[in-house]
C-alpha positions as CSV (number, residue, x, y, z in Angstrom):
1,X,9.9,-9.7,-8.5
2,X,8.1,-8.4,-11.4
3,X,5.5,-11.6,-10.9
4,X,5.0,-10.3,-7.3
5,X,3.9,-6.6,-8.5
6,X,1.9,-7.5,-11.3
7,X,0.2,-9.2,-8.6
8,X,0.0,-6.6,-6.5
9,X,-1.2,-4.0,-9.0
10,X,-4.0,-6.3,-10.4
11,X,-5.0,-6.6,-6.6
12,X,-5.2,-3.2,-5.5
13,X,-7.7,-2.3,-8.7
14,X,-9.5,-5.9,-9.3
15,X,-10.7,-6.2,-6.1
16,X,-12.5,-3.0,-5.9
17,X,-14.0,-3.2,-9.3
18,X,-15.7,-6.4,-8.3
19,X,-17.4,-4.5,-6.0
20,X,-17.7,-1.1,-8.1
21,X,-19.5,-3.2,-10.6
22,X,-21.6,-4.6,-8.2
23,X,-22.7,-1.1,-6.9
24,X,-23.2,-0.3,-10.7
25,X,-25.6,-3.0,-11.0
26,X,-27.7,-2.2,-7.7
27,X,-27.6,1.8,-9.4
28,X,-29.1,0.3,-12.0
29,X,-31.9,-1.7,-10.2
30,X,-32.4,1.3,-7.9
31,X,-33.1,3.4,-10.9
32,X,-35.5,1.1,-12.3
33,X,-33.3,0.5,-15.9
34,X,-32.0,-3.4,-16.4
35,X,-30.1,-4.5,-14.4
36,X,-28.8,-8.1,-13.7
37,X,-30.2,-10.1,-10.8
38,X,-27.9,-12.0,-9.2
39,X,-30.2,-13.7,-7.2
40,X,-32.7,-14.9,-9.7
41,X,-29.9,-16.3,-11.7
42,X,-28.2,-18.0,-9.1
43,X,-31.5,-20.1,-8.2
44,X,-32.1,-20.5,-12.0
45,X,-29.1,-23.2,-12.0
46,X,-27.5,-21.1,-14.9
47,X,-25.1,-19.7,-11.9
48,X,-22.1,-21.4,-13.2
49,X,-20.1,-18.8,-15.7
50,X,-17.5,-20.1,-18.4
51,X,-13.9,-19.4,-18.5
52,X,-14.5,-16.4,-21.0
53,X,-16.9,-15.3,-18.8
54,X,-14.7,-15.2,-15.7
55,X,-12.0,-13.3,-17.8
56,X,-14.4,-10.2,-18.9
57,X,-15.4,-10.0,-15.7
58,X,-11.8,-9.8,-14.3
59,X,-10.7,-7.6,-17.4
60,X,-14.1,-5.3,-16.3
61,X,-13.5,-4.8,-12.6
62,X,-9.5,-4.3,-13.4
63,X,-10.6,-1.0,-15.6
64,X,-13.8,0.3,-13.3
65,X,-11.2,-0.1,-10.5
66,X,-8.8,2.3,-12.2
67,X,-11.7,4.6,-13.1
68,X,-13.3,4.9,-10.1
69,X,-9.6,5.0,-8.3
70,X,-9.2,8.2,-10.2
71,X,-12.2,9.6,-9.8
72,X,-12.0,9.2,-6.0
73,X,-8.3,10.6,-5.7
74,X,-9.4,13.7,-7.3
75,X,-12.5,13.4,-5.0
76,X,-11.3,13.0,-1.5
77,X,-7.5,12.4,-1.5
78,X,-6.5,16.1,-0.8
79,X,-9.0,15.8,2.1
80,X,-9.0,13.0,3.4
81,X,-5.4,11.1,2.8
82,X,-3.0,14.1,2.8
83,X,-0.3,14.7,5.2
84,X,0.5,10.5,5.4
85,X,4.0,11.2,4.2
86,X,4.4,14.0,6.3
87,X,3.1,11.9,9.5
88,X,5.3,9.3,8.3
89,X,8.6,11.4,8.5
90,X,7.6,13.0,12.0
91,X,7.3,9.4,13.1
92,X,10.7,8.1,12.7
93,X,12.2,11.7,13.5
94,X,10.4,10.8,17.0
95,X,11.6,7.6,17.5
96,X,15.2,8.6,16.4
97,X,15.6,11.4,18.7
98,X,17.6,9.8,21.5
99,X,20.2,8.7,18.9
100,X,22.6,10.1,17.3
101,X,21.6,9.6,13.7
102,X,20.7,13.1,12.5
103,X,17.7,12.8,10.1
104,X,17.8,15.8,7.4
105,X,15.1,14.2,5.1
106,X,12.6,16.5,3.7
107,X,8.8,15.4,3.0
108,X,8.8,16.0,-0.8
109,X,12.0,13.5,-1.5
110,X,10.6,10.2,-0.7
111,X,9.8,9.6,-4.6
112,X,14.0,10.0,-5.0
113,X,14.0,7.3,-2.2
114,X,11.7,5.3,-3.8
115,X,13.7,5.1,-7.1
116,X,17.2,5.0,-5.5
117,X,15.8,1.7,-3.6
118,X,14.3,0.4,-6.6
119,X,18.0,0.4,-8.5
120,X,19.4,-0.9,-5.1
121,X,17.2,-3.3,-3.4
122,X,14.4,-4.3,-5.5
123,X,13.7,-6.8,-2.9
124,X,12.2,-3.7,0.1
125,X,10.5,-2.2,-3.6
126,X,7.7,-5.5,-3.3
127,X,7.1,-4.5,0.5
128,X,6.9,-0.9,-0.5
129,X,4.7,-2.2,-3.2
130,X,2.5,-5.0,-1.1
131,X,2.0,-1.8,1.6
132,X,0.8,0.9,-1.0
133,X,-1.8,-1.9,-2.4
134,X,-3.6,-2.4,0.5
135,X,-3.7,1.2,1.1
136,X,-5.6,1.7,-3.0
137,X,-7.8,-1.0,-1.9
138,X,-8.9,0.2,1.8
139,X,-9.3,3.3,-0.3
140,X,-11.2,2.2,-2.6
141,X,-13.5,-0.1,-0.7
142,X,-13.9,2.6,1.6
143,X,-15.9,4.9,-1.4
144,X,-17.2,2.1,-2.6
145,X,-19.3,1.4,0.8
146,X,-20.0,5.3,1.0
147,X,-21.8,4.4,-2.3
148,X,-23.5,1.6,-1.2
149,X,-24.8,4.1,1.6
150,X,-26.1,6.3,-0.8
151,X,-28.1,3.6,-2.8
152,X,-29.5,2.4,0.7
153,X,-30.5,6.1,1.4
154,X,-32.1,6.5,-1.6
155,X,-34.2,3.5,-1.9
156,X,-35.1,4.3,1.7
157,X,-36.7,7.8,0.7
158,X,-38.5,5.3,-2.6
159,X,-39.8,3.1,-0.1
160,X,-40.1,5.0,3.5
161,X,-41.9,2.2,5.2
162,X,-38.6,0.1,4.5
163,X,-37.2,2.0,7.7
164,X,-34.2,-1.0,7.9
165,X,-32.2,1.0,5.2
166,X,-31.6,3.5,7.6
167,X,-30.0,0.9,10.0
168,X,-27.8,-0.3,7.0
169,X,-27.0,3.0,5.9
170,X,-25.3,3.8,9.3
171,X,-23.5,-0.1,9.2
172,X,-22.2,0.8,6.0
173,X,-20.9,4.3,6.9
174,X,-19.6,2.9,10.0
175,X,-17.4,0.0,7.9
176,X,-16.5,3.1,5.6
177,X,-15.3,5.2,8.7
178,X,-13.4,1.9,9.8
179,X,-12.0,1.1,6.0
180,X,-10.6,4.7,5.7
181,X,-8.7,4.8,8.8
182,X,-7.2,1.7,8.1
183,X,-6.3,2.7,4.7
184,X,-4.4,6.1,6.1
185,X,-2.6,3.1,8.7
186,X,-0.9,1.6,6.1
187,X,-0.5,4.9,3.8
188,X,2.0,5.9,6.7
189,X,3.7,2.5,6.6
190,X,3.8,2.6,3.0
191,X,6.0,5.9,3.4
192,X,7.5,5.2,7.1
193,X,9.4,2.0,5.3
194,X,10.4,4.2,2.1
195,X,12.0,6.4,5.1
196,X,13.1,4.0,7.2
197,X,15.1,2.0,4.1
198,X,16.3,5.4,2.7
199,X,18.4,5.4,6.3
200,X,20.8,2.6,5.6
201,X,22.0,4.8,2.9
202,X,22.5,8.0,5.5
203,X,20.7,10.7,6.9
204,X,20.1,13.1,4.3
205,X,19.7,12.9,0.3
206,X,23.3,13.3,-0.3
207,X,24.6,10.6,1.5
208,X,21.9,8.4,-0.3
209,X,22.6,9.3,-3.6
210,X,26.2,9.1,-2.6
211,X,26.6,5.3,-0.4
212,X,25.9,2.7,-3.1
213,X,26.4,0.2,0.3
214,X,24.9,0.4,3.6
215,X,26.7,1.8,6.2
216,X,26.6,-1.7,8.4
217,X,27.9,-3.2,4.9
218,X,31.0,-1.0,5.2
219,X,31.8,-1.5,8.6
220,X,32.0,-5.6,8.0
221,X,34.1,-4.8,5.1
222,X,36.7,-3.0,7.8
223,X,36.7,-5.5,10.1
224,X,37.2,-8.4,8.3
225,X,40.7,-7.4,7.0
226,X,41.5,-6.4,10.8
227,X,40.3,-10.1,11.7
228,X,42.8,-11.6,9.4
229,X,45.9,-9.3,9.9
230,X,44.8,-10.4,14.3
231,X,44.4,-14.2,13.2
232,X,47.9,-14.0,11.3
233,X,49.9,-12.6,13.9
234,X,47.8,-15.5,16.3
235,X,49.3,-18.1,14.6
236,X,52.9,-16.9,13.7
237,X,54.1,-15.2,16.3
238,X,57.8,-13.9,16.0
239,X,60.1,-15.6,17.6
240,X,61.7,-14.1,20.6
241,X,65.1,-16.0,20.4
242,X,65.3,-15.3,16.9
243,X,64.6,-11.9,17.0
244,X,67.1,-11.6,20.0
């Protein structure tokens, strides 16, 4: 398990900070300091890095990812991404309302959830995990291309007779609109399966602290001993003549 959410960690920040150092390095160009140009070195034949290389480059985009991740929470998450849990919790209440579970969760306990399952079924913690990824990378991808609209802009108002930016600045803020919605998708399911796991456990934060098993678990438990007292008295019947 531990294997899977390294992965998962290093995925939701390395990923991005490929492409944050990318838009570092066209920042760079567009301010006319030294930059690197890809291009020229990949037709140069020198393309081909070394393994130490390929490691500071992972080990780079790893930390700009978690820089940039935190300076775009503080940024846009309070206007942008709030209310997911909230949505979340409102969706399964729907859902449930014909039935006769009664759902007294509140918005604010879903990090209790979170650890209870953690203790109890490591196993939903690596979906929980895999969901909450994607969502830090939508995220992040999604600033990252607002960036990259920015640096179009700008080198658009350096070179005005280069009107095409303007076409690729409203591509690029369209994939951003389409990255961030995506990204509040699986925010929701990132909470709605916290919720929805919390529920084998009971309908409020008592009963989950309290039920160390699943109610379904319980029930089996229950029956089976009622299966074997019903296949005993199948098999040896009493005796009618004897009893007589």
């Amino acid at each position: 398990m531990s294997i899977a959410l390294g992965f998962y960690d290093v995925f939701s920040y390395a990923v991005p900070g490929m492409f944050y150092l990318y838009l570092i390095n066209e920042a760079l160009r567009v301010a006319g300091w030294k930059y690197i140009d890809v291009a020229q070195l990949a037709q140069s034949g020198n393309a081909a890095p070394n393994a130490l290389i390929i490691v500071l480059l992972g080990i780079l985009a790893f930390v700009a990812g978690h820089i940039f991740e935190s300076i775009r929470s503080v940024l846009l998450d309070k206007i942008f991404y709030f209310g997911s849990r909230d949505r979340a919790l409102e969706s399964i209440k729907a859902r449930l309302k014909n039935s006769d579970l009664e759902i007294k969760f509140r918005f604010d306990e879903w990090t209790i959830f979170q650890e209870v399952l953690r203790i109890r079924n490591p196993e939903a913690v690596i979906e929980q995990e895999r969901l909450k990824s994607v969502a830090l990378m939508l995220r992040n991808l999604s600033f990252g291309t607002l960036i990259l609209a920015i640096l179009h802009l700008v080198e658009f108002f350096n070179k005005p007779q280069q009107t095409y930016r303007l076409g690729l600045v409203c591509l690029v803020v369209l994939a951003a609109y389409f990255l961030h919605n995506r990204a509040k998708r699986f925010d929701e399911w990132f909470f709605r399966t916290i919720y929805a796991q919390a529920l084998v456990y009971g309908g409020n934060i008592k009963d989950v602290l309290q039920n160390s098993t699943p109610a379904w678990r319980e029930s089996i438990k229950l029956e089976k001993p009622r299966e074997k007292i019903k296949n005993a008295a199948r098999k040896h019947p009493e005796n009618p003549r004897k009893s007589a």
